[in-house]
C-alpha positions as CSV (number, residue, x, y, z in Angstrom):
1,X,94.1,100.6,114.1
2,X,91.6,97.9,116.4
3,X,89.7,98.4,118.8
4,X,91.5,96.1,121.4
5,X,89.2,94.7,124.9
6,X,91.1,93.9,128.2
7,X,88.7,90.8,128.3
8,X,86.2,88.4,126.8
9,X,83.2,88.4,129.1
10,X,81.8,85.0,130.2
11,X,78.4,84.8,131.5
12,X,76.9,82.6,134.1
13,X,74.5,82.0,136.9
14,X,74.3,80.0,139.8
15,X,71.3,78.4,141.3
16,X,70.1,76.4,144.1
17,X,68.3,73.5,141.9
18,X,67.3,71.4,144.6
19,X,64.7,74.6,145.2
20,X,64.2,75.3,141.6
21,X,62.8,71.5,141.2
22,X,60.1,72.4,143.9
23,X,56.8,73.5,141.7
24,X,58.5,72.6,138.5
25,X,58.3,68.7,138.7
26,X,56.6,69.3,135.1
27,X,60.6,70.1,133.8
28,X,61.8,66.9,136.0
29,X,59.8,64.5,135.4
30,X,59.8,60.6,137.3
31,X,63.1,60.4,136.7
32,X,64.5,63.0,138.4
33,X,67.2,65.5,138.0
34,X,69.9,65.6,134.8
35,X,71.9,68.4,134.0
36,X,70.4,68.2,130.2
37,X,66.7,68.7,131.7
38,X,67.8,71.6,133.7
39,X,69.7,73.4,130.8
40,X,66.5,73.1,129.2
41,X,64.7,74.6,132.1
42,X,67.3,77.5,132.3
43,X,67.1,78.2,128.6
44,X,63.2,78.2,129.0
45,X,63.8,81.0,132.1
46,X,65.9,83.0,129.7
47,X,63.8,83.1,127.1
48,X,60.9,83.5,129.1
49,X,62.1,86.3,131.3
50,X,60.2,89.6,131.5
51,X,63.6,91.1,131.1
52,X,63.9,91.1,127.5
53,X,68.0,91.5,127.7
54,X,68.1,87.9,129.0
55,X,66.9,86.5,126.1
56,X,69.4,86.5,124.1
57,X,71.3,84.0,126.6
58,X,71.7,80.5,126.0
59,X,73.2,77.6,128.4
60,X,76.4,77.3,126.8
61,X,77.2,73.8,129.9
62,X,75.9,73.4,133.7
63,X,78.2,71.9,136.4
64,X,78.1,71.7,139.7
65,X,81.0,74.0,140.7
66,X,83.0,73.2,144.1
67,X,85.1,76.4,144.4
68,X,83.3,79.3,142.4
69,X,85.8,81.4,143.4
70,X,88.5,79.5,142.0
71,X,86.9,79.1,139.0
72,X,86.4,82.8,138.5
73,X,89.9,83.7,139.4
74,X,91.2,81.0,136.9
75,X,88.8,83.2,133.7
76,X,90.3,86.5,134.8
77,X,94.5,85.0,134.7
78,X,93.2,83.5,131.2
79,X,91.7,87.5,130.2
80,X,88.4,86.1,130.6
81,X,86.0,88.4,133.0
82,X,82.9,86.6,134.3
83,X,79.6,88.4,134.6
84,X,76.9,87.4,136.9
85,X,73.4,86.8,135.0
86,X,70.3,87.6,137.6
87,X,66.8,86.4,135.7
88,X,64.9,86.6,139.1
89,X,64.6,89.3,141.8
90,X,65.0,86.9,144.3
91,X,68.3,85.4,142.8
92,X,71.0,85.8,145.4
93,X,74.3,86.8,143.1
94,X,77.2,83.6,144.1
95,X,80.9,84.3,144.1
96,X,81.7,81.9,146.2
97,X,81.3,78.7,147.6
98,X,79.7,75.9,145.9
99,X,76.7,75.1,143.7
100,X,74.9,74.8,139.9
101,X,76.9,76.9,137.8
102,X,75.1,77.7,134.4
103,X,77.6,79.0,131.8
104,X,76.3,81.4,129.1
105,X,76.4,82.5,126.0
106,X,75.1,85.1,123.9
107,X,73.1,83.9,121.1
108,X,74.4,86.3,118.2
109,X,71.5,84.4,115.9
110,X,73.2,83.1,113.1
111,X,72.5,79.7,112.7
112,X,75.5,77.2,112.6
113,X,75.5,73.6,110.8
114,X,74.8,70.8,113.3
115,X,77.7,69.5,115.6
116,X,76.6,66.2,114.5
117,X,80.1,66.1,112.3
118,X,81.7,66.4,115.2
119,X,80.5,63.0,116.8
120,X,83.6,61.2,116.5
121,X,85.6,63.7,118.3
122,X,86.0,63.2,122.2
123,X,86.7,67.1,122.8
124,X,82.8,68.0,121.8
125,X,81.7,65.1,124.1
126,X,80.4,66.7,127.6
127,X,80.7,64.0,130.2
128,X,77.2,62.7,130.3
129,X,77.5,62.1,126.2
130,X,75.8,64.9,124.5
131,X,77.6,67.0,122.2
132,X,78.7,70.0,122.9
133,X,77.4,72.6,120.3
134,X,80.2,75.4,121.0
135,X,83.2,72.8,121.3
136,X,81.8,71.5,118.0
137,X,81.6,75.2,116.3
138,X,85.2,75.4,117.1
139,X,85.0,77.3,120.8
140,X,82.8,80.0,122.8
141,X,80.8,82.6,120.1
């Protein structure tokens, strides 16, 4: 007999990266803002954090969201429950509306081989042409 869950929990944050770049131009740089710099910069928060439980995260993909809400109810149809993840006090928790959605996973810490097998196929490609380590490990850990 199994132990069966209702739902697999997806992690994620929202944040306002138009302030986050404020005082951080170090992360930036010249050229600006790109998603992979600021998945760096989250995965530098998380690990960083004086919350010790946050790091374990990793930014599984960032996107700017349109309909949050949407989103979220589209996980809990598929049995997928997301879980808001707060690495600041001053981090306002977003449902709804629209912003920088961070999507998370937990880093279990085995060690996988390199997606770099997985160049030639188009599913592990995100859409600015980096691989995308969990597609490439065969889905979400």
């Amino acid at each position: 007999m199994g132990i069966e869950t209702k739902y697999d929990y997806i992690y994620y944050t929202v944040i306002d990266t138009e302030q986050w770049r404020r005082g951080n131009e170090e992360w930036f740089g010249e050229d600006g803002f790109t998603w992979e710099k600021a998945i760096d910069f989250i995965s530098h928060k998380l690990k960083t954090s004086e919350d010790e439980s946050l790091h374990k995260y990793k930014v599984e993909y960032a996107q700017y969201n349109h309909n949050i809400e949407n989103w979220r109810h589209t996980l809990i149809i598929h049995k997928e429950r997301p879980v808001f993840v707060q690495f600041q006090d001053d981090q306002p928790i977003k449902t709804v509306g629209e912003g920088s959605m961070f999507v998370l996973y937990e880093d279990d810490g085995v060690h996988y081989s390199s997606a770099s097998d997985d160049d030639d196929n188009p599913e592990c490609i995100n859409y600015d042409g980096t691989i995308d380590g969990l597609a490439g490990l065969g889905g979400r850990l």
